[in-house]
Every structure is written in structure tokens, then in C-alpha cells.
N, C-alpha and C positions, 0 to 999 in steps of 0.2 A: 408519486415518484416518476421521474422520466425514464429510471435507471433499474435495472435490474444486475444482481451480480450472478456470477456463475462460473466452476473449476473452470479452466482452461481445458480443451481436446486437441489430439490432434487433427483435426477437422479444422479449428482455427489456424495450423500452419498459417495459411497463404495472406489471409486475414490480419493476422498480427503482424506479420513479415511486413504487411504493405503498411500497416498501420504505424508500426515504428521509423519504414522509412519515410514516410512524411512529414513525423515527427524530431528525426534524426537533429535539428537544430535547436529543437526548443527545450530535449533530452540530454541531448549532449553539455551542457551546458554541466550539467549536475550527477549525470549515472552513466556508467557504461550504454551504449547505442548496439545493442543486439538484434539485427532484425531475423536471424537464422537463431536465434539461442531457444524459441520455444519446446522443440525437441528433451536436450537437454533439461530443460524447467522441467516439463512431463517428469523426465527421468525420477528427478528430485525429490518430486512430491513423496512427504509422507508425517511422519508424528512429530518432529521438526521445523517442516516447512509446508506450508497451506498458500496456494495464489489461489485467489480471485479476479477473474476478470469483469469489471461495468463495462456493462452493454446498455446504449441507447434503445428503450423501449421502440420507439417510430421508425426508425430507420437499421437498427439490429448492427450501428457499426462500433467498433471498439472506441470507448470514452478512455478507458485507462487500464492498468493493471496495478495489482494489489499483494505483494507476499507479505504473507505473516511469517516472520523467520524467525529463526532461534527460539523455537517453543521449547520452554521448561515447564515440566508439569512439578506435582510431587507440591515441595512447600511452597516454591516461586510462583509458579502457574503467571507467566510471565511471556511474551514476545518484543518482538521490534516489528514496526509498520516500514516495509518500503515501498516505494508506489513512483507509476509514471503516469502521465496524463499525455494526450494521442491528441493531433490538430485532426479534422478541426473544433474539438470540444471543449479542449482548455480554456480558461476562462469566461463559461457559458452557466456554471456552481455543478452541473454534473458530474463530475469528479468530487465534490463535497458529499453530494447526495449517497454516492456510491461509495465510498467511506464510512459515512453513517451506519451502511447497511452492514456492512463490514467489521464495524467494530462492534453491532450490534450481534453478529454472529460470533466473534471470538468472544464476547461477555454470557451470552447463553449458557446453557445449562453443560455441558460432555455429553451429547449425544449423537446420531447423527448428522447432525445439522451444526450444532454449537461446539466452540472450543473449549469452554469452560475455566475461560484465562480469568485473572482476576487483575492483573495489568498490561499495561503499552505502554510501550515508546515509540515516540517518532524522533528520529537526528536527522537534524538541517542545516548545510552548509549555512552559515550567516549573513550570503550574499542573498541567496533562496528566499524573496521578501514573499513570495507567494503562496510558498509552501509552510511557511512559520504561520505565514496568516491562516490557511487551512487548518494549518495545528490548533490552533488560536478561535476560530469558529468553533471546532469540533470539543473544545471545552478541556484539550491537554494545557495541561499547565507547564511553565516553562520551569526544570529544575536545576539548569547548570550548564557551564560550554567544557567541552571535549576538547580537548586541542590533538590535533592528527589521529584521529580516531581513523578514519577509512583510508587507502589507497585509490584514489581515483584519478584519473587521466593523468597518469602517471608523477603522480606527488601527492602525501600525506594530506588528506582534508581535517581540516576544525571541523567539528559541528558543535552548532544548539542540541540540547537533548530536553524534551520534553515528553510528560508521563502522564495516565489517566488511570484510575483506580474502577473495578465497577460501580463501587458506591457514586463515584464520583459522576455515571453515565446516565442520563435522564433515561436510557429506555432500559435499565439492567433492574431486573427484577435481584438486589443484592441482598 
């Protein structure tokens, strides 16, 4: 792997601030452009919501960020994947890799380390041909469209919604 993932600190402030702003065009297109929101994320974190940030092994610079949100435990044991990918790594599959690892920790066991989820979602504006494709490598399957599911840059988005089971994860021990 090129990638390693890891909680966010706030040690990474200055790091992601710069990371998003060089990304700010390729970001914006699809999620809010937060280069000051780290702070707050911190705040957030808890039995809810989990980020991960990929980190380039070689060069130690931000490849992407990762929240596992809306964690339901209990009978669901269910989230939603949201994720940004950072220039200049985007389209390099480093962002795929670091996803991998990612959903391979939310499918783990409830321990310290795993989430002990037993699904995902990813929602993808329909324009997003790269991000369905990522969906699409990583083996979620496509289960339906959303129409005006999110508020984003200031009007209702559609998304694709797509779902993966652990059985369904070649590395979940289910």
C-alpha cells in the first residue's frame, strides 16, 4: 500500500487547510470547500462520526479525507461514507487504496481499532462519474437514486446511493 490512514489531529490544522486549498476546485464541484473546518471535525468526533485521513506513505502529504457518518449501531450497525480526495493525488488510485483500508476498518470486529459496522453507503451526485467509479471498484453495488437528498452549494442535490454488506467485503472476516 502507498497509503496509510489515520484520525485526524490537530497537528494537521495547517496541513489540511493547505491541502483543501489546493484542492478547492476539484472539491468544490461536489461538497462544501472547508479549509478552516478541521477544528470543528475534531470537535465532532465520536460514536457517530469517525474521519480518517490517507496519508501518502513517501511523502507523508494528505491524499484524501474520509468520515464515516451517521453511525447506527444496535440492529442497523450501518453508516454513510463521505470522502474528499486532495491535488495532487487524485486520480493517481491512492484515494481507492485508502478507502479499502477504511472500509476494511469499519467491517472489523468493535474494538479499538474496528467499527463493527455490517453496512455502507456511498451517495453520489450523478454527475460524480469518478466517484460512482470508485464506488464501483470498491465492490458497493448501485441500489437506487435519491432525488434532493443533500443541500449542497446552495440547492437540493440528487444522488446515486450505493450499498455494501460485510459479507459482501473480500477482506471481512463475516
Amino acid at each position: 500500500m502507498r497509503v496509510m490512514i489515520r484520525a485526524p489531529r490537530a497537528e494537521d490544522t495547517a496541513g489540511y487547510a493547505e491541502a483543501v486549498r489546493r484542492s478547492a476546485e476539484h472539491i468544490g464541484r461536489w461538497n462544501p470547500v472547508e479549509p478552516d473546518g478541521l477544528p470543528d471535525l475534531l470537535k465532532r468526533q465520536g460514536s457517530g462520526l469517525r474521519t480518517f485521513l490517507i496519508v501518502d506513505r513517501e511523502t507523508g502529504g494528505l491524499v484524501g479525507k474520509v468520515n464515516v457518518a451517521n453511525i447506527v449501531m444496535g440492529r442497523f450497525c450501518n453508516a454513510s461514507l463521505g470522502y474528499d480526495s486532495y491535488v495532487p493525488f487524485n486520480g493517481t488510485g491512492r484515494m481507492t487504496e485508502g478507502m479499502r483500508l477504511v472500509v476494511d476498518r469499519c467491517f472489523a470486529p468493535q474494538t479499538a481499532d474496528g467499527l463493527g459496522l455490517h453496512r455502507l453507503e456511498i451517495n453520489v451526485q450523478p454527475e460524480n462519474e469518478r466517484s460512482i467509479a470508485m464506488a464501483k471498484r470498491l465492490g458497493f453495488r448501485h441500489e437506487g437514486f435519491t432525488p434532493r437528498m443533500l443541500f449542497l452549494q446552495g440547492d437540493w442535490r440528487d444522488h446515486e446511493r450505493f450499498a455494501l454488506t460485510a459479507e459482501e467485503w473480500p477482506g471481512a472476516a463475516a
